[in-house]
C-alpha angles and dihedrals in degrees: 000000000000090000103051086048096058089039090059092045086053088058095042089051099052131092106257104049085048094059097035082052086049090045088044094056092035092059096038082051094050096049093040083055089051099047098050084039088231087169091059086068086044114105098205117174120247110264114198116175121195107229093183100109097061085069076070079079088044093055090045112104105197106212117227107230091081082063078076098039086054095054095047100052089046091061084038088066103030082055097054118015109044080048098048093035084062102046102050084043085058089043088052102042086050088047088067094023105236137090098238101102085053102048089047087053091041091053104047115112094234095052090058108046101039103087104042092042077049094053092041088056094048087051100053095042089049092051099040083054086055108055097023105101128140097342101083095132093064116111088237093062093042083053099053101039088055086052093053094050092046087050090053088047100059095033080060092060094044085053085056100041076055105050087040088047092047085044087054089051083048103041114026106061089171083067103053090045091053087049100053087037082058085046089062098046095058087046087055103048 
């Protein structure tokens, strides 16, 4: 009996049944406002926002030739940085002898999913240089130039999360002790 008990305050107290119960009032409380129309008793303000200057990304016309300088910073990257990243995480994990410091870098979101978004990027923007001639001035191409871009731009600050994490392995030898200290707990238990 105990046990169940625990076991159902256990549940109660995660994550996950806590959002799906505020989920749960929040919607019953959305539809028994709507039903009793309590926003009709409601005075808002009047809220106008003025949307012209996104027709600024409209008028832009993207040349095509970033589409190469994107391309060639991404191998760039992809040439020096994944190789050297994982070489100074393997000196460092044999410098304190455990893979924990590997494992940590191998598993972290950013880690995985930097060189194929990388190769994906080149190849679009290969592609897009290839078959982009005269018709800059086509919505598609405004489209997919801004996605590109966007794309750059995060893989920028990837590129960044990586060399400050890399720094923190180097630098911060406090870190890496409390991370392989953390590494023996969860053996233990």
């Amino acid at each position: 009996m105990f046990e169940t008990i625990s076991k159902f305050k256990a549940r109660l107290l995660s994550k996950q049944i806590t959002i799906g119960i505020s989920f749960l009032i929040g919607f019953i409380l959305g539809y028994a406002l709507r039903i009793f129309r309590v926003h009709a008793f409601l005075d808002f303000p009047k809220i106008s926002i003025n949307f012209s200057w996104l027709n600024w990304f409209g008028e832009i016309r993207p040349n095509p030739t970033f589409l190469s300088d994107v391309a060639a910073f991404e191998a760039v990257i992809i040439a020096f940085l994944v190789p050297l990243s994982i070489e100074i995480i393997s000196k460092i994990s044999e410098r304190y002898n455990s893979d924990v410091i590997t494992r940590s870098f191998e598993n972290n979101w950013e880690n995985k999913i930097l060189p194929p978004f990388l190769l994906v990027n080149i190849v679009i923007a290969i592609v897009l240089r290839f078959f982009v001639q005269d018709d800059i001035g086509s919505v598609a191409w405004k489209i997919f130039a801004w996605a590109i871009l966007l794309v750059f731009l995060y893989i920028a600050f990837a590129v960044w999360q990586v060399i400050n994490r890399i720094k923190t392995f180097i630098s911060d030898t406090q870190s890496v002790i409390n991370q392989l200290y953390e590494d023996v707990e969860k053996s233990i238990e």
